[in-house]
Structures are given as structure tokens and as C-alpha cells.
C-alpha positions in Angstrom: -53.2 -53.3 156.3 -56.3 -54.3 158.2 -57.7 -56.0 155.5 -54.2 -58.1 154.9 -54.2 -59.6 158.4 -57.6 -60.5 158.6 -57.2 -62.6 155.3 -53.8 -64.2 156.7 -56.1 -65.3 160.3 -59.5 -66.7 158.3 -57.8 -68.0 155.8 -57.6 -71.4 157.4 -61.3 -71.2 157.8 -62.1 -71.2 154.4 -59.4 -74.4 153.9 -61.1 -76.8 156.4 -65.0 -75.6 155.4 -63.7 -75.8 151.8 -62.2 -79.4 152.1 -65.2 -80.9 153.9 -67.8 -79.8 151.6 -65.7 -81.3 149.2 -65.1 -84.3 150.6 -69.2 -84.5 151.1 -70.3 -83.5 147.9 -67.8 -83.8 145.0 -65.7 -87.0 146.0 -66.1 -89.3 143.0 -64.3 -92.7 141.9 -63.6 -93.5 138.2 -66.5 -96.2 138.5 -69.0 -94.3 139.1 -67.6 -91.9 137.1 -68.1 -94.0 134.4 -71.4 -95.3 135.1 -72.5 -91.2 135.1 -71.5 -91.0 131.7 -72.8 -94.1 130.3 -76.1 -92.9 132.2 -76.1 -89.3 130.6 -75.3 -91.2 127.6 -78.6 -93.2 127.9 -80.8 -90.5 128.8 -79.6 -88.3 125.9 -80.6 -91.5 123.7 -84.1 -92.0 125.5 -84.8 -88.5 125.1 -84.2 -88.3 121.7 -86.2 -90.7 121.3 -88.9 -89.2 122.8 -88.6 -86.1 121.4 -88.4 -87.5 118.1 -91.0 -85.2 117.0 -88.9 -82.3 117.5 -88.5 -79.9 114.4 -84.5 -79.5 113.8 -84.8 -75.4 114.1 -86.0 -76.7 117.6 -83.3 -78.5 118.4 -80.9 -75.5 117.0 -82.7 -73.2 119.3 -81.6 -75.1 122.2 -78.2 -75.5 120.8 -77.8 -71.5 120.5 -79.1 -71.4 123.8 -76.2 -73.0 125.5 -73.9 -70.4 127.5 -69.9 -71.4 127.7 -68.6 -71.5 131.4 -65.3 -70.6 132.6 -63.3 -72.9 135.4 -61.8 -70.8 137.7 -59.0 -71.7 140.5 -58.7 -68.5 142.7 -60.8 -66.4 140.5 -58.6 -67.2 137.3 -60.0 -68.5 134.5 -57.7 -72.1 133.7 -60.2 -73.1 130.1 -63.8 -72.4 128.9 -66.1 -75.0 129.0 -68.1 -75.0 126.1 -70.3 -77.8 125.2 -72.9 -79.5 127.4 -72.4 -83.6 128.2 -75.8 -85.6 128.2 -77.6 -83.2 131.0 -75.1 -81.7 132.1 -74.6 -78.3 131.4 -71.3 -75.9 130.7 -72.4 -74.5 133.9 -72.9 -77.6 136.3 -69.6 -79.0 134.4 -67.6 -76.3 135.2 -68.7 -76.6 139.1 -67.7 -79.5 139.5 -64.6 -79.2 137.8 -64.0 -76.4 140.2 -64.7 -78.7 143.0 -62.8 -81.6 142.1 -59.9 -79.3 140.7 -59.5 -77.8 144.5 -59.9 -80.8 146.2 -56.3 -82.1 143.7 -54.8 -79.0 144.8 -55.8 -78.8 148.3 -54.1 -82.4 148.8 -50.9 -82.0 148.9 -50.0 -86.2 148.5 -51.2 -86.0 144.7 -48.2 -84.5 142.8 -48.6 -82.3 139.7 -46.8 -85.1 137.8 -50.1 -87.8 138.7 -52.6 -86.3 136.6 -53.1 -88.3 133.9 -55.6 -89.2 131.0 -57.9 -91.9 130.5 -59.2 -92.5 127.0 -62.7 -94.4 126.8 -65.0 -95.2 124.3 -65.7 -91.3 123.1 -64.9 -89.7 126.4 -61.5 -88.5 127.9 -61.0 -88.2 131.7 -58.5 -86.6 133.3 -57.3 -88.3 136.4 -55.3 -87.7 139.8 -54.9 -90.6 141.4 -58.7 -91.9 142.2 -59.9 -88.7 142.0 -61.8 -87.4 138.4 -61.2 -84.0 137.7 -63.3 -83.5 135.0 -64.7 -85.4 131.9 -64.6 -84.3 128.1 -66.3 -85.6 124.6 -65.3 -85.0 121.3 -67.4 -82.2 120.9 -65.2 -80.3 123.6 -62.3 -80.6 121.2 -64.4 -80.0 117.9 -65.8 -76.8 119.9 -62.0 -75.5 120.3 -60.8 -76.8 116.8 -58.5 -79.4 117.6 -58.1 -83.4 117.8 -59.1 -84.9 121.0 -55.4 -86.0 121.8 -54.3 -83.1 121.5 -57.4 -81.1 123.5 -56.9 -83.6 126.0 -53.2 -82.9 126.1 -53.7 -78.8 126.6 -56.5 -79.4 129.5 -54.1 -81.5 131.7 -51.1 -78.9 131.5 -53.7 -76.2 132.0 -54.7 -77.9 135.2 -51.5 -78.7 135.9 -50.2 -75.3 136.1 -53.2 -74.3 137.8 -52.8 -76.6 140.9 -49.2 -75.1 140.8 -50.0 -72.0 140.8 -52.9 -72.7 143.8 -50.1 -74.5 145.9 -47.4 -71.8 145.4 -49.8 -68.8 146.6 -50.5 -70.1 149.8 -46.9 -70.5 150.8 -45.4 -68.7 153.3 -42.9 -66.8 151.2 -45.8 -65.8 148.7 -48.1 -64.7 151.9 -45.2 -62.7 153.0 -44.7 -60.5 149.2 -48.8 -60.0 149.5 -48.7 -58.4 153.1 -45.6 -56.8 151.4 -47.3 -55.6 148.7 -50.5 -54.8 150.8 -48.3 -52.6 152.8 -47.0 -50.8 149.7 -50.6 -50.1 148.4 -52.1 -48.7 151.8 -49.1 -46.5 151.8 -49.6 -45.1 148.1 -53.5 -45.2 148.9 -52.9 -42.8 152.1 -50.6 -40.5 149.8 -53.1 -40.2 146.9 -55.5 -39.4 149.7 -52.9 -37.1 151.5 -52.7 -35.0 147.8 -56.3 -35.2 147.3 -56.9 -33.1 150.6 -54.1 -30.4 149.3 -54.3 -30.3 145.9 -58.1 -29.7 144.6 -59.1 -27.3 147.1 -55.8 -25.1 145.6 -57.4 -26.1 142.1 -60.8 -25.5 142.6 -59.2 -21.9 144.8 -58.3 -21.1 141.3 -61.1 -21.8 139.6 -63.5 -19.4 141.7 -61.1 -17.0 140.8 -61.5 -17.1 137.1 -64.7 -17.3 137.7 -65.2 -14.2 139.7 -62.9 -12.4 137.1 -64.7 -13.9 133.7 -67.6 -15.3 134.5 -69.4 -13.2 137.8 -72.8 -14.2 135.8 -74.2 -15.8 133.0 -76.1 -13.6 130.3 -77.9 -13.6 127.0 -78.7 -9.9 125.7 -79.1 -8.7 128.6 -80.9 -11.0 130.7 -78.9 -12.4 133.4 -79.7 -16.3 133.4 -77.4 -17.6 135.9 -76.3 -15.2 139.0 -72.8 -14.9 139.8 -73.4 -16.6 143.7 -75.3 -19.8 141.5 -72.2 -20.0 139.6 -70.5 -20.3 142.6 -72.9 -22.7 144.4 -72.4 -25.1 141.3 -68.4 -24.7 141.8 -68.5 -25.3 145.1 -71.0 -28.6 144.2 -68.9 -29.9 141.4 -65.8 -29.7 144.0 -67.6 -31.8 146.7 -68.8 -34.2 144.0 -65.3 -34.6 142.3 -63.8 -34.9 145.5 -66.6 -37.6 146.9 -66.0 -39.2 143.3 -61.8 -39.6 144.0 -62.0 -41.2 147.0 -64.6 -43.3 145.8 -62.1 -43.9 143.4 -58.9 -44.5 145.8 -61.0 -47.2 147.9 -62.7 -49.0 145.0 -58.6 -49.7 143.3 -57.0 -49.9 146.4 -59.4 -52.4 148.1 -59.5 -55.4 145.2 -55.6 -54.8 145.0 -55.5 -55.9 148.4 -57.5 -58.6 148.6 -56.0 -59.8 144.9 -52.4 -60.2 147.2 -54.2 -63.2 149.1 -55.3 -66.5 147.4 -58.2 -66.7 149.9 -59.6 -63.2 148.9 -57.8 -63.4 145.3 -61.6 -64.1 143.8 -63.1 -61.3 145.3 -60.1 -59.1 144.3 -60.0 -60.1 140.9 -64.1 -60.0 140.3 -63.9 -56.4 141.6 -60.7 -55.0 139.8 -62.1 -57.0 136.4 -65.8 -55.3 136.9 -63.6 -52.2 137.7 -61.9 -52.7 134.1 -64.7 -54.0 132.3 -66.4 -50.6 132.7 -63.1 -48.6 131.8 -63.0 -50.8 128.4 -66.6 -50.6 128.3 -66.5 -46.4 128.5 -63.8 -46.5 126.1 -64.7 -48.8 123.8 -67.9 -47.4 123.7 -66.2 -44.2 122.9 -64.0 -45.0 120.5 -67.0 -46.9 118.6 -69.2 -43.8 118.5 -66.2 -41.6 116.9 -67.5 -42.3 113.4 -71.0 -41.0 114.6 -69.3 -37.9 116.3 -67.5 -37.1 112.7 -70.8 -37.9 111.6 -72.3 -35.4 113.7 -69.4 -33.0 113.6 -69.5 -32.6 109.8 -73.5 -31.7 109.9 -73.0 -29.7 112.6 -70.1 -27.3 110.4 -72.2 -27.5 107.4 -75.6 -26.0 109.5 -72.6 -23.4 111.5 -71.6 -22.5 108.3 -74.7 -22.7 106.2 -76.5 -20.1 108.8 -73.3 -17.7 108.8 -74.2 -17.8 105.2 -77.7 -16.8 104.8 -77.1 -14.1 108.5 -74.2 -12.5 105.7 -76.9 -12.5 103.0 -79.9 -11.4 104.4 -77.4 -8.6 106.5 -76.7 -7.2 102.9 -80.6 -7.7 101.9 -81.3 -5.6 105.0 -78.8 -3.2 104.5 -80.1 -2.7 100.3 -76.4 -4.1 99.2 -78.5 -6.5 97.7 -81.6 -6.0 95.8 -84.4 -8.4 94.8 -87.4 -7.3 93.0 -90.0 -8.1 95.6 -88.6 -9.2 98.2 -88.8 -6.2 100.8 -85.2 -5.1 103.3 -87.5 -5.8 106.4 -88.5 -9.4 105.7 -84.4 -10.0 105.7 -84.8 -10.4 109.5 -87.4 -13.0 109.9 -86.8 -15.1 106.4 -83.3 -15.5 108.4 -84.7 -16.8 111.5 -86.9 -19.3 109.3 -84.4 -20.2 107.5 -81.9 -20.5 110.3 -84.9 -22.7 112.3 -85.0 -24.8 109.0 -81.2 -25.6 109.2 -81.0 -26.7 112.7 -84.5 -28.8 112.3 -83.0 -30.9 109.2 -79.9 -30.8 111.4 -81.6 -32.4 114.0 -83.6 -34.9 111.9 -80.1 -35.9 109.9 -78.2 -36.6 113.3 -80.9 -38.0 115.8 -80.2 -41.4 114.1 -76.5 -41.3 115.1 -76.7 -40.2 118.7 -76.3 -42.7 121.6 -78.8 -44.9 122.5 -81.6 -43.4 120.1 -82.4 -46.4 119.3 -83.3 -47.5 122.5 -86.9 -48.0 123.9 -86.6 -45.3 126.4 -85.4 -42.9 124.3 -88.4 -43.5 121.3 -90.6 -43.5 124.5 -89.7 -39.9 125.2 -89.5 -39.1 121.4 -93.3 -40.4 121.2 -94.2 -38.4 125.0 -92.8 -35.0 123.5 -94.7 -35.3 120.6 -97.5 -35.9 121.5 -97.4 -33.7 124.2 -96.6 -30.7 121.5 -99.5 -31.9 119.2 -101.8 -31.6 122.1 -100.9 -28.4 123.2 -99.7 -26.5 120.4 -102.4 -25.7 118.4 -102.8 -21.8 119.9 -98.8 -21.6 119.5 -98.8 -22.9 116.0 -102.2 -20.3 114.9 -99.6 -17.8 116.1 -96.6 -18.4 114.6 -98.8 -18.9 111.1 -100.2 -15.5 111.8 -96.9 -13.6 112.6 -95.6 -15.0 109.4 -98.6 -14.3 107.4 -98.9 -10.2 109.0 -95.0 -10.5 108.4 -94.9 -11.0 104.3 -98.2 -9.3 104.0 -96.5 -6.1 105.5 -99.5 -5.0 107.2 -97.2 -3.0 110.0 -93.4 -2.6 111.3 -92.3 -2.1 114.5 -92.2 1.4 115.0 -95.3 1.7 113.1 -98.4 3.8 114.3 -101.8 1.4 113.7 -104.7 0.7 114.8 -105.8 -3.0 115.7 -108.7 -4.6 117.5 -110.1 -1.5 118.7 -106.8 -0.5 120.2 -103.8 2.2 118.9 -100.8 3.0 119.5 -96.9 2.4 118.8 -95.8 -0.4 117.9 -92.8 -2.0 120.0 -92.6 -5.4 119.4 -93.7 -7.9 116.7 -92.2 -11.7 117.2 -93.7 -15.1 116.0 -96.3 -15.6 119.0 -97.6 -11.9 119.9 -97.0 -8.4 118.6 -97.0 -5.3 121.5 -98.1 -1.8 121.4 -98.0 1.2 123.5 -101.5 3.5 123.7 -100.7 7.2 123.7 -101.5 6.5 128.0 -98.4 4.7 127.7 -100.1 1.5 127.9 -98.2 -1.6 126.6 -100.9 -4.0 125.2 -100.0 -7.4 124.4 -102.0 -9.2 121.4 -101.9 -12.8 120.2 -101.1 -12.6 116.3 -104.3 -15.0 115.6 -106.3 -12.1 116.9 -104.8 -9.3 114.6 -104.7 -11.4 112.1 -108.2 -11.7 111.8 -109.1 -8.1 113.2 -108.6 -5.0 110.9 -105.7 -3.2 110.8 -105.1 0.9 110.2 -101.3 1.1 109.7 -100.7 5.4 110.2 -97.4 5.4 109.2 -96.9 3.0 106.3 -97.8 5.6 103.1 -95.4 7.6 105.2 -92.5 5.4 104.9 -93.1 4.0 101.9 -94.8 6.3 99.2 -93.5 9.4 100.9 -97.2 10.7 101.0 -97.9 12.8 103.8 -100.9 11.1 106.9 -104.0 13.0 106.0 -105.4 14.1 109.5 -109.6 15.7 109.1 -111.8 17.0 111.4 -116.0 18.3 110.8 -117.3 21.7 112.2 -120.9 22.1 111.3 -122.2 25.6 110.6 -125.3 27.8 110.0 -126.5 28.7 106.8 -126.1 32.3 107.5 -122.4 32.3 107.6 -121.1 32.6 104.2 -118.9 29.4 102.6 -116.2 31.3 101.1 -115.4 32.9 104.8 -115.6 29.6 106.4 -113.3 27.8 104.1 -110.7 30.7 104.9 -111.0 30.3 108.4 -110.1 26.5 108.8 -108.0 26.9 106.1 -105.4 29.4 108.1 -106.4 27.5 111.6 -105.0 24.7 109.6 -101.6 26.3 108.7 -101.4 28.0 111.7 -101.3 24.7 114.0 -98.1 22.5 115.2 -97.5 19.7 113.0 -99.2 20.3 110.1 -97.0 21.0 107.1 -97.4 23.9 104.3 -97.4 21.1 101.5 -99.3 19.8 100.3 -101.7 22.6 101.2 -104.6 22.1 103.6 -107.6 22.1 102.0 -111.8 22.1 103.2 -114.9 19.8 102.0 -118.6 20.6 102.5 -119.4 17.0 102.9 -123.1 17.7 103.3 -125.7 20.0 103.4 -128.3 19.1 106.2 -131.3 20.8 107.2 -129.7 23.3 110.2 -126.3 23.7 108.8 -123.5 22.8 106.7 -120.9 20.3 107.5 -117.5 21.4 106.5 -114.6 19.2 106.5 -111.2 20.7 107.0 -107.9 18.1 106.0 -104.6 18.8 106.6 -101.2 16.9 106.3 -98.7 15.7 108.9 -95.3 13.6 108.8 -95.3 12.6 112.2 -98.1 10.3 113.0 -96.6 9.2 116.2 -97.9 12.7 117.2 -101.0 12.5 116.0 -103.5 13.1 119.0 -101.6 16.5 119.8 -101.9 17.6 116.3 -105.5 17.2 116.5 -105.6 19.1 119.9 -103.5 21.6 118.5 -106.0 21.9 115.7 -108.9 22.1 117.0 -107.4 24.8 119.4 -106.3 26.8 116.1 -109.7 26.4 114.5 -111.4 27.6 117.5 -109.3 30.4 117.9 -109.7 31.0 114.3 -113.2 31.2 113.9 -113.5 33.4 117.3 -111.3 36.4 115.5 -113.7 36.2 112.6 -117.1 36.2 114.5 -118.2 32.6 113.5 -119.6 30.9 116.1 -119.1 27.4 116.3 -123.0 26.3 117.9 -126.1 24.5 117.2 -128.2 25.8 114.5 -130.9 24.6 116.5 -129.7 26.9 119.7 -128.9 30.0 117.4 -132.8 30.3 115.9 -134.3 30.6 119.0 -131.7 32.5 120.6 -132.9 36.1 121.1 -131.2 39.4 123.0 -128.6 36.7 124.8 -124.5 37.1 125.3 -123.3 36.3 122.1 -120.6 32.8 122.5 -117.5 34.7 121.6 -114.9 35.2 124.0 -115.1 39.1 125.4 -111.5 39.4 123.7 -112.6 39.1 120.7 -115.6 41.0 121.0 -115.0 45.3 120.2 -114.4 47.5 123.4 -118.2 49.1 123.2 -120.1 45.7 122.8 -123.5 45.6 125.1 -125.9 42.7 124.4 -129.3 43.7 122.8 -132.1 43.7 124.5 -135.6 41.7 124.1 -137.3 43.8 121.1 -140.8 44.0 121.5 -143.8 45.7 119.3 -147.7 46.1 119.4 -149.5 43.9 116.9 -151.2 47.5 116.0 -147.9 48.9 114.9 -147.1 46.3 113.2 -150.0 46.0 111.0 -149.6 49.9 110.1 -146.2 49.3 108.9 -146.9 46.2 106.8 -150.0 48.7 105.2 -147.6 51.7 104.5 -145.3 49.3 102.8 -148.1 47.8 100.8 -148.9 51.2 99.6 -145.4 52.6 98.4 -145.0 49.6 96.2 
């Protein structure tokens, strides 16, 4: 409303400044008309004679470089200008046709009904009273197809109407329907505003309760990626923005409506509200253009959906032993799945990166180039991984699950993925290690002739022995310490090697068999345990050779409860070298 009435008060501002600068600048008699045209005529000639030099994909250049011009009376296009005349341009035509055209309609003594034609040698004017409106050529006509009668014909009735039309807005009755229809728009432009306030906050009411009933958070196997308070910060964001965005909206129709109602805002009105439409047709047409590129997209997308619900069905079965290959292995179902499903979406990618808006643009081959070369750069460690954890992968060096030793470290394993593979130490350790590094370290996999031989984990330990204790008695001993201890099964049977006869005793090698590898350092305590007890109850002592020689009239090494009731250590024996000579003598004799 406020906008109406100060249109209706300055309007007769714009009148009196428009009419003077017209009067100054654009007031032109058919004379001098004439003499302009014969002069652009004779300049065109000079300069083509001139330029005579100039090649004719020169001159077509210059032709394709001519832009068409609309005349406009109150921001309506009345004809397109199309052609230049001598120097003149479409543009600098179309001004002054502008000018001239206003200055006709502005003067309310020339009636519609004076405009006439005047025909001179290959030009047309067209004429009210002294005044020229504009000037046309034959090329004008040949631009629009038709014979420059009839041309000449159509331009005057379009101006005609035109200065019509410019009259009959700025009467009183027409003022009168625009502050009518001004008041009718700020009256719907309050209401839409009036159900903006009360209806989205009820929508937006409902939506935070959805979302508090289906979506409290955003998760992906267990990892929450999104809390349920962000989801509710973005709610609350996408309501302020879609409310900011309405009454953007309201303002930016309801403003070049009003001034549209006005003939002395009706420019302004009608730039605005045709910008406003030009982007609508622009969105839409834009959208409607890309829907062969969206089927496009759409039907590689369904083949890829459906192409990797294929191979996750196939390599499910492969996994589960419903299908059998010779050679190819149940656990390399998994990650020949994910390769295969990273292959699909790649070519899917490749295949509809050409058809996806603006990809052809500079920006977008700028970031293209930027990403790549940033992953060449930097991806050197990451691809050395990946290679690796495909390469241990098919070479079925370990599972997860597995017992193994790698790069000086064992344990269980817990995780093996394309970059790294985990393990926890029997400390309960987790140890993280780059697949390039086990790769090229060696690997002791426990558990694998376990799983897939059925052959039992052969666990050995070495005692080393004197020569005085008898073989046969020793190989008993470990034998039945071997039986005798937690995780070891009965078969196959344990069994004992003397892996080498040294110069202070004899190393003998005891190896047993297990089926649970995961518990392998407590079966080798509860070995050794068993062995010691073992060799205690049948009066082995398990000591250096070296310590046992010179050992004389000490505590014997096993335990007191093993050792019978009555047991006193010897004493130090000691004899005269005289008595000893005798008795080597007497036994000379008797033999």
C-alpha cells in the first residue's frame, strides 16, 4: 500500500524530467533525419572502402557479433530490433526509438491515427507529425522474413498500440484498478504471511516428533554418526531457513506485482517478476532437460543395485559351501565380494560421471584434476596396504580367529581389513600392524593345520640330563608328565627325541599334541609343571651336569616330599692316602 501511493505522488516527477531530457536530446526533424542516414550511408561506403582488405570470415565475424535489441514502452517489449544501420547499432537504435517513441506518447496533440510512413530511397521512416520515431532498411524486413511494405505496415500498428496502451495506463480510472489491485495483493501478501507464522511451526511440531519416535539418532552397525540432539539442531535449522526462504519468497512476488500496477514503476515490476520467472523456467527447464540423464543414471544405477545383490547372493552360498568351486576357498567369499562390489560402483561411477550436471564444466574438471592428484600424492602407503591385504588374503597365510605369529609379535587374531590386520598378545594387548609390514615379515599361523588338515598343534619342550640317568627311564617320565598335563590329548600319543648328545648330558625332547592353540602358553606351563613333578617322584633331578660332578655330601634338589621318611644327607667322606694305597695293593693281589 505504501509502495502504491508513493508511485501515484512521484509519478509526475518522472513525466516532467522524462519530457525534458527528451526534448534536449532526442528531438529530431525529418531533415536532419535524412541527412543522418545519407551520412551513415556514406560512412558505411568510406569504410568499406578502407577496409577493403578485410578477409570475408572477417566481416562474418562481425556480422555474428551483432546482439538484437528489444524497444520497450513501460518495460514491454513492442518489436526486436535486429540489424544494425550504417553505425548504428541494434542497441543505440533501439534507444532512441525508445526516446522518440515516449516523447509521441507523452504528447497528447499527436493522435494515434498521425503516425504515418515515409518511403525513401531504401529506407522507411515512421513518422508523427514532425517527429521521427524510428528509421528502418530493408535488411530490417529481410531479418524478419517479410517485404518491406508489409514490415513497415506491422512496425506502425505495433507502435500504435503501444502509445495506446502508454496513454490508457496513466489514466485516472487505470491508476484507480492498480491501487485497487495493490490493495488486493498487500491483503493476500499479509494472509500468506499470517499462515506462514501458524502453519510451519505446527509442521515442523510434527516433524520433531517423528523424529524423536524414528529417528532419535543416526547409526551404521553400531556406531552412532549423528546424535539424536544434532538431528534436532538441523530440524530446527532447516525450519528457520525454510521459513527465512518463504518470506523471502512473499516479498520478492508481492513487491514487482505492485509496482507492475503503476506505468511509472511498471519497468521495474516487470524486470523483477520476468528475472523472477526466468529462473523458475530456467530450474525447470533445466530439470526437465536433464531427465534423459537421470534415466540414464537411474538405469546404471539398478543394474550396479542389482548386479551387487547378485554376487552378495552368490558369494553368501560360496561362504556357506552351497556352492563349491575347486579352488576357490569359503573364506575368500567375503572379500572377492567387497572387490567385486568396489568394482561395480567404480565402473558405475566412470559410466555416469559424463551425465551428471555440470561435469563438464571447468570447475568441476578442476576439482576432478585436485582429487586426483591429491590421491596420487598421498596414497602410495594406502595402496602398499590394500595390495598386501589382498595378497595375505588369497595366499591364506591366516584368518581371523587364527593364532600366529608375526613380526616378532603373537597373539589372536581379531581383525584383518584392507589397510591393517589386529591381534591381541596373551597380555591382552591389541597390536595394530600395517599389512605392508606382515606381508614382508614371516608369519607362524598356530592354528591353520588345525582347521584345515585336522592335524593336531605339535607343542615341544628340551630337558637336558646327565649321563647317569638311564634313557629308557627318562623317556617314561616325560612321556606320562606329557599325558598327565591339561590340554594335551591322548592321540596321537606323545612321544620323546634325544636331539643330541653333548658332552655333560643328554638333551631330550618331549612333543605332545593340542587342539587348542589359543591356549597354548598355559599348556606349556601346565607342562612343564607335570614334567617337573614327574621327574621329582622318580628321583631325576633336573640340574646342570656341571653342578652335579662337583657336588659332594650336599641336600639332594628334590623336594622333601618326595624324598623317603628316614633320608639324612651324607656326609663329607674322607680317607688317608695310606689307606688308600693298601686297598688298591690288596686288590691287585686277589686278581
Amino acid at each position: 500500500m505504501i509502495v502504491s501511493c508513493l508511485t501515484v505522488i512521484i509519478a509526475p516527477s518522472f513525466d516532467s524530467y522524462s519530457l525534458e531530457f527528451n526534448y534536449l536530446s532526442h528531438s529530431i526533424t525529418p531533415s536532419s533525419s535524412i541527412i543522418l542516414a545519407q551520412s551513415s550511408k556514406k560512412s558505411e561506403e568510406s569504410l568499406t572502402e578502407e577496409d577493403g582488405e578485410k578477409t570475408t570470415e572477417e566481416a562474418e565475424k562481425d556480422s555474428v557479433e551483432v546482439q538484437e535489441a528489444d524497444v520497450l514502452v513501460d518495460g514491454k517489449a513492442i518489436f526486436t530490433i535486429k540489424t544494425s544501420l550504417g553505425e548504428l547499432s541494434p542497441e543505440s537504435r533501439a534507444k532512441t526509438a525508445m526516446s522518440n517513441l515516449e516523447d509521441v506518447a507523452q504528447n497528447n496533440a499527436i493522435t494515434p491515427e498521425q503516425i504515418r510512413i515515409v518511403n525513401l530511397k531504401e529506407l522507411g521512416l515512421v513518422q508523427a507529425d514532425d517527429t521521427i520515431i524510428i528509421t528502418f532498411a530493408e535488411e530490417d524486413a529481410e531479418a524478419e522474413s517479410l517485404t518491406f511494405s508489409e514490415f513497415l505496415n506491422k512496425r506502425r500498428e505495433e507502435i500504435e498500440n503501444a502509445i495506446i496502451d502508454y496513454r490508457k495506463a496513466r489514466t485516472k480510472t487505470s491508476i484507480s484498478q492498480g491501487i485497487g489491485k495493490a490493495i488486493i495483493a498487500t491483503i493476500i501478501a499479509i494472509l500468506s504471511l499470517y499462515l506462514l507464522k501458524k502453519v510451519l511451526p505446527s509442521i515442523f511440531d510434527r516433524l520433531r516428533a517423528w523424529q524423536r519416535e524414528r529417528l532419535d539418532s543416526v547409526e551404521f552397525q553400531g556406531l552412532q554418526f549423528i546424535s539424536g540432539r544434532q538431528v534436532a539442531q538441523f530440524i530446527s535449522f532447516l525450519f528457520t531457513v525454510t521459513r527465512i526462504f518463504l518470506v523471502f519468497l512473499v516479498f520478492y512476488i508481492y513487491l514487482p506485482l505492485v509496482l507492475s500496477y503503476f506505468p511509472w514503476t511498471q519497468p521495474i515490476g516487470i524486470k523483477l517478476l520476468s528475472n523472477f520467472w526466468d529462473s523458475i523456467n530456467l530450474v525447470i527447464s533445466g530439470i526437465l532437460s536433464y531427465i534423459p540423464n537421470l534415466f540414464i543414471i537411474a538405469v546404471i544405477g539398478l543394474i550396479a543395485y542389482y548386479s551387487i545383490r547378485f554376487a552378495r547372493i552368490f558369494f553368501n552360498a560360496i561362504g556357506e559351501e552351497r556352492i563349491r568351486i575347486n579352488g576357490f576357498y569359503p573364506e575368500w567369499s567375503e572379500p572377492t565380494y567387497n572387490l567385486i562390489m568396489f568394482f561395480i560402483i567404480g565402473l558405475s561411477g566412470i559410466l555416469i560421471f559424463p551425465y551428471l550436471p555440470a561435469s563438464n564444466s571447468a570447475g568441476f574438471q578442476g576439482i576432478s584434476i585436485f582429487a586426483g592428484a591429491l590421491f596420487t600424492l598421498g596414497s602410495t602407503a594406502i595402496v602398499g596396504n590394500i595390495v598386501s591385504g589382498i595378497v595375505l588374503i588369497y595366499t591364506r597365510s591366516f584368518q581371523v580367529g587364527d593364532v600366529i605369529t608375526a613380526n616378532d609379535k603373537a597373539g589372536r587374531v581379531l581383525e584383518k581389513n584392507m589397510l591393517t590386520t589386529r591381534i591381541m598378545t596373551p597380555d591382552n594387548e591389541v597390536i595394530t600392524i600395517p599389512n605392508a609390514t606382515l606381508l614382508a615379515s614371516d608369519i607362524t599361523n598356530y592354528t591353520a593345520s588345525i582347521r584345515d588338515q585336522q592335524r593336531p598343534l605339535v607343542l615341544k619342550t628340551t630337558v637336558t640330563l646327565g649321563y647317569d640317568v638311564p634313557w629308557r627311564k627318562v623317556h617314561e617320565v616325560l612321556i606320562n608328565a606329557a599325558k598327565d598335563s591339561e590340554g594335551i590329548i591322548e592321540n596321537p600319543e606323545p612321544f620323546v627325541l634325544q636331539t643330541s648328545l653333548d658332552d655333560f648330558y643328554v638333551a631330550y625332547t618331549i612333543k605332545a599334541f593340542t587342539n587348542t592353540p589359543e591356549k597354548m602358553a598355559l599348556t606349556y606351563s601346565k607342562l612343564h609343571q607335570s614334567i617337573q613333578d614327574k621327574c621329582n617322584e622318580a628321583d631325576i633331578e633336573i640340574l646342570s651336569p656341571h653342578y652335579a660332578a662337583i657336588r659332594d655330601g650336599h641336600q639332594i634338589t628334590i623336594p622333601e616330599n618326595y624324598l623317603p621318611s628316614d633320608y639324612q644327607a651324607p656326609g663329607f667322606r674322607v680317607e688317608s692316602l695310606g689307606n688308600s694305597r693298601k686297598e688298591n695293593n690288596h686288590n691287585q693281589q686277589e686278581q
